[in-house]
MARMIPA-852536 format. One record per residue (C-alpha): residue number from 1; residue in three letters; x, y, z. Coordinates in nm, 2 decimals. Each point is the difference from the previous one (the first is absolute). Example, Ala and Ser with C-alpha at 12.3 -4.5 7.8 and 13.67 -1.06 7.14 Angstrom:
    k    r       u       v       w
    1  ALA    1.23   -0.45    0.78
    2  SER    0.14    0.34   -0.07
// end
This chain:
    k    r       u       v       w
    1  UNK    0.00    0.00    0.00
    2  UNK    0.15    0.36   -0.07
    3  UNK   -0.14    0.36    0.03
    4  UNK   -0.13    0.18   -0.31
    5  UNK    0.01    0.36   -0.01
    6  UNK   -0.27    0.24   -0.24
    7  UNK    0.05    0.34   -0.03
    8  UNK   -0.27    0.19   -0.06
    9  UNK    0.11    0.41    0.00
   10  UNK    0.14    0.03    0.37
   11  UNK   -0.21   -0.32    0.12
   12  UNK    0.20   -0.33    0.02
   13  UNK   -0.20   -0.31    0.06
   14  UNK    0.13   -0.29    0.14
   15  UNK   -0.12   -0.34   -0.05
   16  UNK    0.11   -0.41    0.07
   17  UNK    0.02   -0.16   -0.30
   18  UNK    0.09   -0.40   -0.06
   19  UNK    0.04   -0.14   -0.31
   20  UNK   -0.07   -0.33   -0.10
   21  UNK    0.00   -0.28   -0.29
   22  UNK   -0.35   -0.14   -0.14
   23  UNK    0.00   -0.21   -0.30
   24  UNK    0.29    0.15   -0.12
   25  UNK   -0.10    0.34    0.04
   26  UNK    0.13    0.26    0.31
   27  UNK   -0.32    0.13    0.21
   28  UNK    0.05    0.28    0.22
   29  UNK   -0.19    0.06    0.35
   30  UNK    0.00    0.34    0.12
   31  UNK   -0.10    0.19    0.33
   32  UNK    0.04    0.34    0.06
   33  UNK    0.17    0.10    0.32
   34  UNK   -0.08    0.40   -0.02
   35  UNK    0.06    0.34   -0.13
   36  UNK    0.38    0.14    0.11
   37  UNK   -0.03   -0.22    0.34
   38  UNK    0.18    0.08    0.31
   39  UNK    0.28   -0.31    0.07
   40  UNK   -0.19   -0.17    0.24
   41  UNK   -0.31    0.04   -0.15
   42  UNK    0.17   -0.14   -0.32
   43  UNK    0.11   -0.30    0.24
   44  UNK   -0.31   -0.10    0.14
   45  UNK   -0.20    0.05   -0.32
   46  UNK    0.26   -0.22   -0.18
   47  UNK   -0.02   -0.29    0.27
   48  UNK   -0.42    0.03   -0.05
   49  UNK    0.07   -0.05   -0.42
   50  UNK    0.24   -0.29    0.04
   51  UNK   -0.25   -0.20    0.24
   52  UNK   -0.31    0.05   -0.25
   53  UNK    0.23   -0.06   -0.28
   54  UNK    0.12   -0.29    0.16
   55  UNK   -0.37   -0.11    0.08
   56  UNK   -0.07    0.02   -0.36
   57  UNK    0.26   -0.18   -0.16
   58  UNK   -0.14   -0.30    0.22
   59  UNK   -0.35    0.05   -0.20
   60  UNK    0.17    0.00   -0.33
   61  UNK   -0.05   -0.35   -0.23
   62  UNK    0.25   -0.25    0.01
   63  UNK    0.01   -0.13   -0.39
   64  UNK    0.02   -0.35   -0.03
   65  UNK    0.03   -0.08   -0.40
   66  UNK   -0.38    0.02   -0.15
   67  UNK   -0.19    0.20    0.33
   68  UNK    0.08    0.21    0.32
   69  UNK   -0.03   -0.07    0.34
   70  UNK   -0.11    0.29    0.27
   71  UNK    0.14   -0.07    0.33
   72  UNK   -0.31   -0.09    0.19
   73  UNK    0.00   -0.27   -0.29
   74  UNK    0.36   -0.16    0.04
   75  UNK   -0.09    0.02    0.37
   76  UNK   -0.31   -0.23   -0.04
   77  UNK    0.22   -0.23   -0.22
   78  UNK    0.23   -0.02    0.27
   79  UNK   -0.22   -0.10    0.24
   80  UNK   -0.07   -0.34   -0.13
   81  UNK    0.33   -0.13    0.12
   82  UNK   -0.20    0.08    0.30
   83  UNK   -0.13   -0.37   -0.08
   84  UNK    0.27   -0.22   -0.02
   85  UNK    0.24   -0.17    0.21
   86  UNK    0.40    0.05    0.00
   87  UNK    0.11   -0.35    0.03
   88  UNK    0.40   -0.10   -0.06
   89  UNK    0.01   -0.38   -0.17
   90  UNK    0.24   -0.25    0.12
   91  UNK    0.21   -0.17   -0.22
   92  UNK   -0.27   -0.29   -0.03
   93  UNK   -0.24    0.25   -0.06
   94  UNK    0.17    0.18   -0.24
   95  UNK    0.04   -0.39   -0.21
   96  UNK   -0.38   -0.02    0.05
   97  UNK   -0.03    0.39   -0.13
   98  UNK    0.25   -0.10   -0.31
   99  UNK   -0.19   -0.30   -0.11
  100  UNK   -0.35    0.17    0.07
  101  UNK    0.14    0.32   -0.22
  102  UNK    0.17   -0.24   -0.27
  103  UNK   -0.30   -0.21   -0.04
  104  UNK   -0.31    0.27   -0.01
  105  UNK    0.23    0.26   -0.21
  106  UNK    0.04   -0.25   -0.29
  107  UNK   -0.32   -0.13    0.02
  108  UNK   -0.15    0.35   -0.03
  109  UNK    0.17    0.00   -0.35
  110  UNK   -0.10   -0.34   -0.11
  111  UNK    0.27   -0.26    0.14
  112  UNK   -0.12   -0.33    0.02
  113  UNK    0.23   -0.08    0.29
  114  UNK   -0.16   -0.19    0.28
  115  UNK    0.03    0.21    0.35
  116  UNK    0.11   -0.37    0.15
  117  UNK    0.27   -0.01   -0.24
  118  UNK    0.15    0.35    0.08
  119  UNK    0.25   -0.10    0.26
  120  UNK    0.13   -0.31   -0.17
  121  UNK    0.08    0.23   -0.32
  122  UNK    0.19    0.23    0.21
  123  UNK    0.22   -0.25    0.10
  124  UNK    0.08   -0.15   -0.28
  125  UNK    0.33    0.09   -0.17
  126  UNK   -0.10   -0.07   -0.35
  127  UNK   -0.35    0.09   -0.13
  128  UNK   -0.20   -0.13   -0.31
  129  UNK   -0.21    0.25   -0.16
  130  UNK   -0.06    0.42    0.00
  131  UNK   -0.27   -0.01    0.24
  132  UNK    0.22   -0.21    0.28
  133  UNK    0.32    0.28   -0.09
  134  UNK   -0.25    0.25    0.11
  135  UNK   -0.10   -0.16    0.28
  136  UNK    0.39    0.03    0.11
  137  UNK    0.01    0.35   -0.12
  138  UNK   -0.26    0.17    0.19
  139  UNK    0.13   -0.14    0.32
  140  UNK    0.36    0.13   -0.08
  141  UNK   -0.17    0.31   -0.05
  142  UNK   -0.18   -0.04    0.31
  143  UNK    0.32   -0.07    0.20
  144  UNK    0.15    0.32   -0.18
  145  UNK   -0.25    0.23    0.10
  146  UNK    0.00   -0.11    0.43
  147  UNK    0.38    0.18    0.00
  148  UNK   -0.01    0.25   -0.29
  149  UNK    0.11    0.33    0.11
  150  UNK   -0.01    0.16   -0.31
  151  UNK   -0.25    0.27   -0.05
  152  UNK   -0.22   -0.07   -0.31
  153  UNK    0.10    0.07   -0.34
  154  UNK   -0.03   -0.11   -0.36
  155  UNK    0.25   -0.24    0.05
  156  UNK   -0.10   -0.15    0.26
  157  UNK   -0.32   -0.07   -0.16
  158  UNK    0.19   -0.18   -0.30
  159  UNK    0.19   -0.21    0.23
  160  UNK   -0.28   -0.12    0.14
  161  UNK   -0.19   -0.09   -0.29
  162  UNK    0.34   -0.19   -0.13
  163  UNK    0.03   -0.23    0.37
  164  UNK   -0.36   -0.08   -0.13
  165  UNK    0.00   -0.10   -0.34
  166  UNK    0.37   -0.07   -0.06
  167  UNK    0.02   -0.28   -0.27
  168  UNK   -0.38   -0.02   -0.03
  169  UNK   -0.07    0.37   -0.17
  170  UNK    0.28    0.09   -0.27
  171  UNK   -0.09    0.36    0.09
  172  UNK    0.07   -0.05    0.38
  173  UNK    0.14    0.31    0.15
  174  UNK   -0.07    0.24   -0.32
  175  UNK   -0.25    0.28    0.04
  176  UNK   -0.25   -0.10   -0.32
  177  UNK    0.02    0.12   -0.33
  178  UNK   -0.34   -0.08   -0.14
  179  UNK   -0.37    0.17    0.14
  180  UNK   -0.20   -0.29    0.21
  181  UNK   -0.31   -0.02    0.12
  182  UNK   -0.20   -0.22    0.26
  183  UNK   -0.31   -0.19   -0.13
  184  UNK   -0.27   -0.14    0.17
  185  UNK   -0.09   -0.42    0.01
  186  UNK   -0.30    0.15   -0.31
  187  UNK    0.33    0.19   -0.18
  188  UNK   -0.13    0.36    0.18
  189  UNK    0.25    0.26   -0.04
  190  UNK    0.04    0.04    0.42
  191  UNK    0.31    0.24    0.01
  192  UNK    0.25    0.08   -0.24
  193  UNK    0.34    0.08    0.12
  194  UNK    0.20    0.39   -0.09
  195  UNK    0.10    0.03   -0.34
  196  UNK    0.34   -0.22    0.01
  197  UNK    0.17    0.34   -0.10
  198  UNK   -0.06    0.16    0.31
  199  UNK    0.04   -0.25    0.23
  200  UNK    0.32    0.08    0.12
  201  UNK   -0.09    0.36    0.11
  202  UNK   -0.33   -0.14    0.12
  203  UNK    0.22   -0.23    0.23
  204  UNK    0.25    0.30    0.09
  205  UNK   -0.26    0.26    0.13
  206  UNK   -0.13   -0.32    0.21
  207  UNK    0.30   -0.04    0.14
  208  UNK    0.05    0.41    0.06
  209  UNK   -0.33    0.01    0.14
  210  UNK    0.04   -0.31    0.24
  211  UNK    0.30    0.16    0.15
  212  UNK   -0.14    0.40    0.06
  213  UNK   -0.29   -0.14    0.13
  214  UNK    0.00   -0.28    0.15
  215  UNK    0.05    0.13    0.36
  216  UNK   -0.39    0.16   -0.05
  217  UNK   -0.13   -0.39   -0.01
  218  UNK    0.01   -0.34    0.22
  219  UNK    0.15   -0.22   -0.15
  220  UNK   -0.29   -0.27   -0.08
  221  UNK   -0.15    0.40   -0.19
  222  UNK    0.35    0.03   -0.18
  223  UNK    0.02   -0.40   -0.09
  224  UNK   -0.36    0.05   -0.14
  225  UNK    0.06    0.27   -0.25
  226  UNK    0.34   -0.11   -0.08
  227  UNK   -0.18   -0.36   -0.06
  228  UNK   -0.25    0.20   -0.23
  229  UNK    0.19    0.25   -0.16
  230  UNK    0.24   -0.32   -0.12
  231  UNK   -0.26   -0.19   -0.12
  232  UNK   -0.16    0.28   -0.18
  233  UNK    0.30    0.06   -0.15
  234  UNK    0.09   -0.38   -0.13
  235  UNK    0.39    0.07   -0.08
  236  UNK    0.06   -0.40   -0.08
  237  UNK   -0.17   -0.18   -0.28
  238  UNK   -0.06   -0.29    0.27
  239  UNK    0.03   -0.03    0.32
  240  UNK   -0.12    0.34    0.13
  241  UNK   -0.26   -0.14    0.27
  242  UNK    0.25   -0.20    0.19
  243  UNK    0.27    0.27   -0.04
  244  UNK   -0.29    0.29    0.14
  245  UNK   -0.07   -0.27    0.31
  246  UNK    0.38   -0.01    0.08
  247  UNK    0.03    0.31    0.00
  248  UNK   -0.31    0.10    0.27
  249  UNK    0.18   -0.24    0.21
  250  UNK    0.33    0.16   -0.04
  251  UNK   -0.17    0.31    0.13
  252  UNK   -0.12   -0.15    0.24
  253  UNK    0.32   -0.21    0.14
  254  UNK    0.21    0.31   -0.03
  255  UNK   -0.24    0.19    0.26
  256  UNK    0.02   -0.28    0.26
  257  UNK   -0.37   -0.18   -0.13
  258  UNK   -0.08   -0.33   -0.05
  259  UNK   -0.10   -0.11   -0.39
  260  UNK   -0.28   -0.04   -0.13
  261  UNK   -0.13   -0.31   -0.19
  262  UNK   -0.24    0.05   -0.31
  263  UNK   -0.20   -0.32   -0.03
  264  UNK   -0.14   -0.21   -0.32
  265  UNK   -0.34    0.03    0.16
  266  UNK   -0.04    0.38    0.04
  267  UNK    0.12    0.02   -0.38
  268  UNK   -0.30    0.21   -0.14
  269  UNK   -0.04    0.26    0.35
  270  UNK    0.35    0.04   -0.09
  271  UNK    0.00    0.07   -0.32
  272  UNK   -0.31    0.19    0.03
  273  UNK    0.21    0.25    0.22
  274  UNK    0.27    0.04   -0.26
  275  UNK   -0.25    0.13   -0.25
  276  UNK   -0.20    0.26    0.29
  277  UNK    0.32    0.17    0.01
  278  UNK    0.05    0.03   -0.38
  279  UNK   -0.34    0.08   -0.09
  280  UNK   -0.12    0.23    0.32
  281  UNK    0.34    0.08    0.18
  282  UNK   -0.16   -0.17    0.33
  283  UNK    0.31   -0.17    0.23
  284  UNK   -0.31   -0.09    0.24
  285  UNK   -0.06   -0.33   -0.15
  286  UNK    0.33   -0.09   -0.01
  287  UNK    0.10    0.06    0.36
  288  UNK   -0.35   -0.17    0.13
  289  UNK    0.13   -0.33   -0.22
  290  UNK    0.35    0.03    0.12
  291  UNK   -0.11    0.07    0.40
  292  UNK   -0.21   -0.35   -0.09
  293  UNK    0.26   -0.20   -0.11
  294  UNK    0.26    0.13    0.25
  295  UNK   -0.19   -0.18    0.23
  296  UNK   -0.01   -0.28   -0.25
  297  UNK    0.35   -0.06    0.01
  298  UNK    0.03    0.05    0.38
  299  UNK   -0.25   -0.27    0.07
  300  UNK    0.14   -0.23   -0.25
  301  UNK    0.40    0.04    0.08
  302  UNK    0.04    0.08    0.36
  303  UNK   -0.11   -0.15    0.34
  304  UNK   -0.03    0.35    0.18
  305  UNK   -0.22    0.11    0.20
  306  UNK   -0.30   -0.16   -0.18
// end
């Protein structure tokens, strides 16, 4: 904040002024202080500005990517962490997490892998087919993401999507070069990703955005949107769901939360909250789904306090 003097004839007025950036373009708040002020009236009138200044710069929008949020807003998104439970697995818990995660993931995407025959693929040193190499992947993945201390970035995201699909995708790791789209079981048109040209600046204001604003949200709010704003994005030719779930969990881990587990069974809620936040910009669905199957995993991988 810096004074701002007008002179008008022998008048100078004095005012508080704070600039600031909003969608690229510098906005201005002013407040005027009084006409050739004494010093300590000068003071006292500048310490009044700065409070309501600062008091409005709280009420101003938070962008996130296709809509706003007002404060009162991101404060009621916040509040459904109110709902959940900060549990820390065990390492037997985490092996029950890992083959929960692996198994639902993959299914979600059309593996034919058998949950029972999760834990006996991981073991094994050789495997036999793409879908079993996946099945290995997304658990290396998963191991990744319990120590990363990285913060996110492009490259992270490309790493992850080549632990997953290394040998089974010939375009594992690459950011895609063709425009996709996401049809329903009828062959509806349900989402198609960012023109493949500007996925990589799509991906880099994510990343920008994630990191000057991510101290406004909770993190189950910022896994959410960073969930979303992924999958709306679709930077892969394959593979983008099970890349977007690792990455809500890496969130997650990196604030100290348990994972969350996306299950087979709640398949069409979940995808149903995917497209409420591309069509209508509403994050409510998706953090009443994800408060729902935090429990969900809880219930299914620990013996805590149930």
């Amino acid at each position: 904040m810096y004074i701002e003097k007008r002179k008008i004839g022998k008048k100078v007025k004095y005012y508080l002024v704070h600039s600031y950036r909003e969608k690229k373009k510098v906005k201005k708040i002013r407040k005027y202080l009084g006409q050739n002020p004494a010093k300590e009236e000068l003071e006292e009138a500048k310490n009044r500005a700065r409070q309501r200044i600062l008091e409005l710069l709280q009420e101003l929008s938070t962008e996130v990517f296709l809509f706003t949020l007002t404060k009162k807003q991101i404060e009621k998104l916040n509040r459904y962490e109110d709902k959940i439970r900060i549990i820390h697995f065990d390492k037997k818990e985490w092996q029950r997490f890992t083959e929960e995660f692996v198994y639902n993931t993959n299914a979600i995407e059309g593996s034919t892998v058998r949950r029972e025959d999760v834990p006996e693929i991981l073991h094994k040193q050789r495997v036999s087919d793409a879908e079993e190499l996946e099945t290995k992947g997304v658990a290396k993945a998963v191991e990744h993401i319990k120590s990363a201390k990285e913060e996110l970035s492009i490259d992270f995201m490309k790493r992850l999507h080549l632990m997953c699909f290394k040998g089974s995708k010939s375009f594992a790791g690459q950011i895609r070069k063709v425009e996709v789209v996401v049809r329903s079981s009828r062959g509806e048109i349900l989402h198609q990703g960012v023109p493949h040209l500007q996925v990589h600046s799509a991906l880099k204001d994510m990343v920008s955005w994630c990191k000057e604003n991510k101290n406004k949200f909770k993190p189950l709010v910022l896994a959410a949107i960073i969930h979303n704003q992924f999958e709306y994005i679709h930077p892969f030719q394959d593979g983008n769901g099970r890349v977007g779930r690792l990455l809500l969990n890496f969130i997650l881990l990196k604030n100290k939360y348990p994972p969350i587990n996306i299950t087979l069974e709640d398949r069409a809620e979940y995808y149903t909250t995917l497209q409420e936040y591309q069509k209508s910009q509403n994050l409510k669905p998706t953090m009443g789904f994800l408060v729902k199957q935090y429990k969900k995993t809880l219930n299914r991988v620990t013996t805590k306090n149930k």
